[in-house]
N, C-alpha and C positions, 0 to 999 in steps of 0.2 A: 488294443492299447495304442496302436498310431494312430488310428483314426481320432482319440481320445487328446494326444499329445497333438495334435493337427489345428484342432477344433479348440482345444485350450490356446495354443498358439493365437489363434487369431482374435478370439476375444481379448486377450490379453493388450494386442496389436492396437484393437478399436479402441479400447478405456487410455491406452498409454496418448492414443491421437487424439481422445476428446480430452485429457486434462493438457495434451500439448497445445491447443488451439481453444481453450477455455479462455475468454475474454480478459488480459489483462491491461489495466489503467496505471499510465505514473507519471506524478506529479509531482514538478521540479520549481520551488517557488523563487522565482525572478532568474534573468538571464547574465549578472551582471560579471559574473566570475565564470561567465562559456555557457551553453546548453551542455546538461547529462547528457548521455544516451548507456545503454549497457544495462548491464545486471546490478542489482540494490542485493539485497537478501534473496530476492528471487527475483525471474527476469533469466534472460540470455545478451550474450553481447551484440550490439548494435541495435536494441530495443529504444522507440522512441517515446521522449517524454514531453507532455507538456509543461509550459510553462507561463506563468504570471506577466511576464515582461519583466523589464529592467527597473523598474520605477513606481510601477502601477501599488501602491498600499488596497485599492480595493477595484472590483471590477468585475466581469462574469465572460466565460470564455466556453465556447465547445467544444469536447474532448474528443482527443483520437485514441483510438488503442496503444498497444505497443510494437503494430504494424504500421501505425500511422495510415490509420483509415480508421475514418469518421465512424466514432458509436451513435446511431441517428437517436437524437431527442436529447441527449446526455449531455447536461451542462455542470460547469460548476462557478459558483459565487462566491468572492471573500472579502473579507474587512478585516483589516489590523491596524496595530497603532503606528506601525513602522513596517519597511521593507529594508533589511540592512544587507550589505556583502560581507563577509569576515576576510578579506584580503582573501590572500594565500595560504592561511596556514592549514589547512585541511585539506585531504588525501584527494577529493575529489569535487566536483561541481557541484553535486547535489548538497553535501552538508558544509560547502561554501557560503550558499546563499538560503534567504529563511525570512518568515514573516516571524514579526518579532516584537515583545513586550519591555518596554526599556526596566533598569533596575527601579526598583522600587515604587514601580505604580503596578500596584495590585489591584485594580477599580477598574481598569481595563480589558478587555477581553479579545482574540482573534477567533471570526468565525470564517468556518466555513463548509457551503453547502452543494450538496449533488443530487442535480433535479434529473430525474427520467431514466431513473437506474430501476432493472425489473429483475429479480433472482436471490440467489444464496452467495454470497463475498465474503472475501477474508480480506481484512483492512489490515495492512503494516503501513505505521508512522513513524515519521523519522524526526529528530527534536535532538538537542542539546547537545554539539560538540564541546567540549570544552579546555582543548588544550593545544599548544602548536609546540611546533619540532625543538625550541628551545626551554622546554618545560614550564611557561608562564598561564597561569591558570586563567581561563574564560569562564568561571560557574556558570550552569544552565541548568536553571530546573523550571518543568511545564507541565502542567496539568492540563490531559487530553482528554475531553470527556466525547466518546460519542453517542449519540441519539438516534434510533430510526422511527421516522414520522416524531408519534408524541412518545413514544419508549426509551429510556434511556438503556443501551446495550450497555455499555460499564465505563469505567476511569482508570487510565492508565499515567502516572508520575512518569517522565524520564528525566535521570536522576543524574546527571553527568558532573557532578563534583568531585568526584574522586582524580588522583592524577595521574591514571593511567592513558599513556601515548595512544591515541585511536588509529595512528597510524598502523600501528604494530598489530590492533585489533580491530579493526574498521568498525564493524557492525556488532554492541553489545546488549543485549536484551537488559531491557528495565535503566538504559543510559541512554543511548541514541536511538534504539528503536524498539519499537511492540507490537503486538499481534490483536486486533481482534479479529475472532472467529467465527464463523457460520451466520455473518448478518443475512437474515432474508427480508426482500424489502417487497412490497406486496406496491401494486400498481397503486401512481398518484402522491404515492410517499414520497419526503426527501432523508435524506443521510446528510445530518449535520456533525460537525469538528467541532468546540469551541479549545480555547487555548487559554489557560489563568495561566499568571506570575506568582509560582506558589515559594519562591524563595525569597530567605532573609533578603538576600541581595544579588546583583548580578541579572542578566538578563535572560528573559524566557524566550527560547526559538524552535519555531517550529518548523522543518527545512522539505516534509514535504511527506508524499505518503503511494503505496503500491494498492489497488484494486483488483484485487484475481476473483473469479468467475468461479464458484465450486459446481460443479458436477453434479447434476440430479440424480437424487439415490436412485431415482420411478427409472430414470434411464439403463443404470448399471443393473437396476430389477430388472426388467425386460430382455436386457441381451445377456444374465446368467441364465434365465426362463430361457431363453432360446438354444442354449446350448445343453440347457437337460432334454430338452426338446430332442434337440437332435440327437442325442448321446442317448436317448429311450428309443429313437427309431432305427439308430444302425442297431444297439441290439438286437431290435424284435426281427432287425433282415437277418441275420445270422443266424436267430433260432427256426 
């Protein structure tokens, strides 16, 4: 039985260190209200983000992780109609600043694309603050479709009309942020963003998005295999 609680211990140890050190990407679009850094939804504090620049509406830039070191080959390219700041009224840097679709041009679109990405990713995007500390409404709603290669993976609305304080609740699913899951991107592919203006009025922002690395199941298969393994061998020594 100790040998057993030993031997779990330490598999345990290796899975917890690969999904600690699992490739995470975040992206802060434009600098003009501070550079992020820190934890979004996921993330740890002091985690570094890239970002757009202050001005830039379209451009392509290579990505660091959130160690800030270079992921080699991994770029990304965007285009929008606008690059806006929203002052101050929002909690922090990241949903300060955002590419962004002005009210009422629905004909318009923000893309954007990530060349030289190889694996299984869980994409959180971040879109549509819409309210500051003196309760004066910003509607934001944006249609976030993404694409890998020619597949479209799904469509996610974030819906931030309502007038609930984001202060009080930073981060709320299906308002300022969402999940896609388990994108695998097979070599040569890109992972495209676009971003529509799906509301009556008011404007659509898109203020940025987290890339996390999922964990190959063929890995976590191999190192549970290793430990029947060994847990079939101290038995047979004991018999």
């Amino acid at each position: 039985m100790k040998r057993f609680i030993v031997l779990t211990s330490v598999v345990l140890a290796i899975l917890y260190a690969q999904a600690a050190y699992a490739t995470l990407i975040n992206v802060d679009f434009s600098t003009a209200r501070g550079t992020y850094e820190g934890a979004a939804v996921i993330g740890a504090d002091g985690d570094f983000w890239n970002t757009t620049g202050s001005s830039a509406t379209s451009g392509t830039i290579s990505l660091k992780d959130a160690d800030e070191n270079d992921v080699t080959g991994v770029s990304m390219t965007w285009d929008a109609p606008t690059l806006v700041s929203m002052g101050s009224r929002f909690w922090n840097a990241l949903m300060n600043d955002q590419l962004a679709i002005a009210s009422g041009d629905n004909a318009s679109e923000i893309t954007v694309t990530l060349s030289g990405l190889v694996g299984t990713y869980d994409l959180h995007v971040y879109g549509g603050t819409c309210q500051n500390g003196s309760g004066t409404d910003y509607p934001k709603k944006i249609q976030l479709t993404v694409a890998n290669g020619s597949t479209t993976v799904g469509t996610k609305v974030l819906d931030s009309t309502s007038r609930e304080y984001l202060e009080t609740n930073p981060y709320i699913v299906g308002q300022n942020y969402d999940v896609f899951g388990n994108i695998t991107i097979a070599e040569g592919d890109t992972l495209t963003i676009t971003g529509l203006n799906v509301a009556t009025s008011g404007t659509a922002a898109f203020n940025g998005f987290q890339l996390q690395e999922v964990p190959e199941p063929a890995t976590m298969m191999l190192l549970l295999t290793g430990i029947v393994g060994l847990l079939v061998c101290a038995r047979r020594k004991r018999k």
